[in-house]
N, CA, C and O of each residue as an XYZ file, in Angstrom:
316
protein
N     -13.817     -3.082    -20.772
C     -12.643     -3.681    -20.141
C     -11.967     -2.696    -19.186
O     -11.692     -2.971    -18.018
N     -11.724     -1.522    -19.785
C     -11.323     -0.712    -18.597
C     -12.189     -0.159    -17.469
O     -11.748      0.310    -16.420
N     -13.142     -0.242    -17.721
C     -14.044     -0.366    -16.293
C     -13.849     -1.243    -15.416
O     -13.471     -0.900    -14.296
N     -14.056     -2.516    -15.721
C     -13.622     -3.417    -14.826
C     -12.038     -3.474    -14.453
O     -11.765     -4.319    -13.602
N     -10.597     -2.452    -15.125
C      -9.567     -2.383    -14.398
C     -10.291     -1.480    -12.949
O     -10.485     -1.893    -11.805
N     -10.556     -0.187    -13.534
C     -10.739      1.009    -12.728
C     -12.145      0.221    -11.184
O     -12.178      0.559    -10.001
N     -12.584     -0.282    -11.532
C     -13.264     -1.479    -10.727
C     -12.279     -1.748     -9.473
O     -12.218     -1.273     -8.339
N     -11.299     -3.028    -10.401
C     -10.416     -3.617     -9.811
C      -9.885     -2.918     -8.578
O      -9.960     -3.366     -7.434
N      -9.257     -1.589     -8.998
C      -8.162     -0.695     -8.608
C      -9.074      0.124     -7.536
O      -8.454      0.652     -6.613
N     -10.339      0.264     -7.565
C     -10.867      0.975     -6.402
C     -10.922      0.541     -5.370
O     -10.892      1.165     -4.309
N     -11.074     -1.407     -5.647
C     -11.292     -2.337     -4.794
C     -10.517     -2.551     -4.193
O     -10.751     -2.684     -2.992
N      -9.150     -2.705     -4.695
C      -7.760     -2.661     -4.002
C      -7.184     -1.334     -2.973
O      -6.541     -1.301     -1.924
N      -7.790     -0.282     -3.888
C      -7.415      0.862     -2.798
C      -8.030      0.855     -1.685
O      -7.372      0.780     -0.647
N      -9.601      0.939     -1.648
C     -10.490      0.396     -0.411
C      -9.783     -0.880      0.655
O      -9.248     -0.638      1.738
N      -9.877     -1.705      0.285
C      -9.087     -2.992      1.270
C      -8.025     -2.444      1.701
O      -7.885     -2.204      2.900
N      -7.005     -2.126      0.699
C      -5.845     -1.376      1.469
C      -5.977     -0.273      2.538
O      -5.191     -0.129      3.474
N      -7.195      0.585      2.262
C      -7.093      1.432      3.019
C      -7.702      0.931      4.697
O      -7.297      1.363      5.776
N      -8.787     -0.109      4.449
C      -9.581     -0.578      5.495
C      -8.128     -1.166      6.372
O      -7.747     -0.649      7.422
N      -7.338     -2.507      5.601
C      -6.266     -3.297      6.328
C      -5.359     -2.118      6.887
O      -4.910     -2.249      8.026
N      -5.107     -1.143      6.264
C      -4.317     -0.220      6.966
C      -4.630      0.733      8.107
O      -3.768      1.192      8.856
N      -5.860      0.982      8.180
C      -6.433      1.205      9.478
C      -6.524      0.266     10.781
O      -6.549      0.655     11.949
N      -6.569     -1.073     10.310
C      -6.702     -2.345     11.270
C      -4.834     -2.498     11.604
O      -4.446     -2.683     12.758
N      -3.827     -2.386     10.408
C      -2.724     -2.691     11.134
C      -2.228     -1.457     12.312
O      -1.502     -1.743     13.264
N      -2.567     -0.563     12.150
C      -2.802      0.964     12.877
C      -2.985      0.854     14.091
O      -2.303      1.339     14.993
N      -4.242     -0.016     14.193
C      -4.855     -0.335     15.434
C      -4.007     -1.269     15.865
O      -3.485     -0.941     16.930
N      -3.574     -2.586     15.342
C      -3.314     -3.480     16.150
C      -1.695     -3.318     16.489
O      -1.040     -3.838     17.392
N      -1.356     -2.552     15.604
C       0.079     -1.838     16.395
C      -0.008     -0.935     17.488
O       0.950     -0.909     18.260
N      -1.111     -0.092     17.726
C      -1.019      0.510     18.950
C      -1.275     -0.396     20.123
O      -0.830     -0.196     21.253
N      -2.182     -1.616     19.684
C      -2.566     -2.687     20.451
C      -1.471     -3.594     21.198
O      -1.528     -4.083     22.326
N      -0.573     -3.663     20.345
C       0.723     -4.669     20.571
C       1.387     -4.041     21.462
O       2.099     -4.696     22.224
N       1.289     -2.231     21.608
C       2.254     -1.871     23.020
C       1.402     -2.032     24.975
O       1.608     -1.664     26.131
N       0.494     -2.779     24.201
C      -0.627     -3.037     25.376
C      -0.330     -4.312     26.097
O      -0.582     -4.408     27.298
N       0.236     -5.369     25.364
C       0.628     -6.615     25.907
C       1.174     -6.726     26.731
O       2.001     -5.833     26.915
N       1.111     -7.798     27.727
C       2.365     -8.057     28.613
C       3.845     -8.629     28.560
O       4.934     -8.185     28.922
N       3.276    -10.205     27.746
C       4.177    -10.462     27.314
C       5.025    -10.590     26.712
O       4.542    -10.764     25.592
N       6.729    -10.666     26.574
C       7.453     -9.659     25.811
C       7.329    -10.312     24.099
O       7.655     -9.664     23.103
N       6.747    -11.818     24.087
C       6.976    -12.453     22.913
C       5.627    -12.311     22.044
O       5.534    -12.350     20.817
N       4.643    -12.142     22.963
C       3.356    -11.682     22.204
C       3.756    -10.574     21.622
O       3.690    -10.585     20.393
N       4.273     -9.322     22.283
C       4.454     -8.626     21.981
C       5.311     -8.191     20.598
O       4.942     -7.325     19.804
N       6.369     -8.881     20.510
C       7.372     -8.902     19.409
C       6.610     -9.195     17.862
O       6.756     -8.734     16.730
N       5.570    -10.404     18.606
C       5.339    -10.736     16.923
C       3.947     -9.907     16.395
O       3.833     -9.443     15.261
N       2.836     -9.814     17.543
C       2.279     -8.706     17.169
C       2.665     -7.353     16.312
O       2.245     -6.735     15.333
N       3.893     -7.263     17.442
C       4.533     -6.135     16.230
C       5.324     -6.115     14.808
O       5.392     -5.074     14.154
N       5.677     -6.840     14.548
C       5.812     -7.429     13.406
C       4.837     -7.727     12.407
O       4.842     -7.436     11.211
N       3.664     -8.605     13.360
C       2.485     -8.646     11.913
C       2.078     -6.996     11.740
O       1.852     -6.418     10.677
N       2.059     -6.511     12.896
C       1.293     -4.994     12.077
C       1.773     -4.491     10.842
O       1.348     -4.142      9.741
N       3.195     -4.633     11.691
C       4.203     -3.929     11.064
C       4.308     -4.261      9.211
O       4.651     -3.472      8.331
N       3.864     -5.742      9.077
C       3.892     -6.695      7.908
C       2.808     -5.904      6.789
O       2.925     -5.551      5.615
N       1.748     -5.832      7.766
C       0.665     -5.515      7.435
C       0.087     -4.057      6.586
O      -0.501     -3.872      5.520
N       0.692     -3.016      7.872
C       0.925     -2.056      6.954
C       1.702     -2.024      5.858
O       1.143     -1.486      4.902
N       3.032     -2.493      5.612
C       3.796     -2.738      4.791
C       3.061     -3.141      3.447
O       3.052     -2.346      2.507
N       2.415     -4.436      3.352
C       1.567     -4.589      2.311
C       0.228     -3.485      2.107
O      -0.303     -3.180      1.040
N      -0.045     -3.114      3.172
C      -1.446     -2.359      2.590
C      -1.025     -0.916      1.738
O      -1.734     -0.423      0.860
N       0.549     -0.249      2.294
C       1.432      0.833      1.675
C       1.529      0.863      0.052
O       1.446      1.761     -0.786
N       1.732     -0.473      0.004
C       1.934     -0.882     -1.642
C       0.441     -1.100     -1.929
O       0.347     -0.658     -3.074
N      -0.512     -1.427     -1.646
C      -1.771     -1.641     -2.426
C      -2.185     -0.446     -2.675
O      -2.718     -0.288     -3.774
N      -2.092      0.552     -1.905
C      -2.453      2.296     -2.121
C      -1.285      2.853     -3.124
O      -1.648      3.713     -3.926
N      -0.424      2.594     -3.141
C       0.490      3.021     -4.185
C       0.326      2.486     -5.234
O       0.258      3.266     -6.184
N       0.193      1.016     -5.549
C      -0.488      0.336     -6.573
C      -1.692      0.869     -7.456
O      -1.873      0.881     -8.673
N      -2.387      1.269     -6.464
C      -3.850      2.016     -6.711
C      -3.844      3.189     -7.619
O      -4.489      3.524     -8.612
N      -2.705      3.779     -6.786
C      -2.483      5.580     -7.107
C      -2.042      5.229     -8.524
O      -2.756      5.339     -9.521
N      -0.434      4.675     -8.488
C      -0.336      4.606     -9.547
C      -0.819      4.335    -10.839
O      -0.256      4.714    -11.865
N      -2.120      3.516    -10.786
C      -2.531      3.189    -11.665
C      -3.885      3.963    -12.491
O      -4.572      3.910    -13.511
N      -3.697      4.641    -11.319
C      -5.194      6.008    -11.399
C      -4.116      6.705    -11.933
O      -4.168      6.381    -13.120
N      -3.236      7.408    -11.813
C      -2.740      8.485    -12.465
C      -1.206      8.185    -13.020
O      -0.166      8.480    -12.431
N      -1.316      7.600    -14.157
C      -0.510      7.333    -14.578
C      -0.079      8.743    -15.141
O      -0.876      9.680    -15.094
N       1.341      8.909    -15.739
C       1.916      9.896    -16.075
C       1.566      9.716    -18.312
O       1.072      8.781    -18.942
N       2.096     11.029    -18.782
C       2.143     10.538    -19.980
C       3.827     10.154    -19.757
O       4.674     10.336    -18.882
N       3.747      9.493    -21.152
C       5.084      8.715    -21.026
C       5.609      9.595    -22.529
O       4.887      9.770    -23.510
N       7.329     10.159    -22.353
C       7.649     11.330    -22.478
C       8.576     10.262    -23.900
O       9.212      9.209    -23.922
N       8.197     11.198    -24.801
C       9.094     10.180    -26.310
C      10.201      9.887    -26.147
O      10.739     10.555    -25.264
N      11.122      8.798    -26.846
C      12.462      8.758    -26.739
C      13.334      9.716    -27.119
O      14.551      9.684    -26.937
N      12.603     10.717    -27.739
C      13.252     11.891    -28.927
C      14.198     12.416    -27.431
O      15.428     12.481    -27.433
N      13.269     12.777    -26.141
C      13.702     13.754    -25.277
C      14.668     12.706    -24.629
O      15.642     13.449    -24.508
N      15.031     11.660    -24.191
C      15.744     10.996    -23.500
C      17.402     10.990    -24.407
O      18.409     10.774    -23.733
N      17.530     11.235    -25.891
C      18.336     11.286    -26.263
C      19.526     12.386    -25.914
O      19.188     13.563    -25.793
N      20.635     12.088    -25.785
C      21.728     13.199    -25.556
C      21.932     14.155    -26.629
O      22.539     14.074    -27.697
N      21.388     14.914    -26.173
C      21.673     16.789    -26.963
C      23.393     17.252    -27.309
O      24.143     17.606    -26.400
N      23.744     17.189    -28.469
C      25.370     17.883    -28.196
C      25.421     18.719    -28.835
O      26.440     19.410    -28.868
């Protein structure tokens, strides 16, 4: 079962990383346009785009290296 997470999570980092190269591109692309309304929303989807692919790599990371998780003993107030 955890193979197929660690599966999952490679798969997601990959796509993310591929879509985030493509929104990359098509944002440098969007300052190429003429027109000012092509232009606007082009920039926006990139902009969208990277946005989601940011979180699929963080998604990723996080889930590759999770932290240990620290007892309640230490979260308690010391007096």
């Amino acid at each position: 079962m955890e193979l197929l997470v660690r599966i999952k999570n490679i798969v997601v980092f990959l796509l993310s990383g591929f879509f985030l190269v493509f929104g990359v591109l098509l944002l440098m692309s969007s300052f190429q346009l003429a027109n000012p309304l092509e232009f606007v929303m082009t920039l926006f989807a990139a902009s969208f785009i990277i946005l989601f692919c940011i979180a699929g790599i963080l998604y990723a990371y996080f889930r590759f290296f999770q932290g240990n998780s620290i007892s309640e003993e230490d979260h308690a107030d010391k007096e």
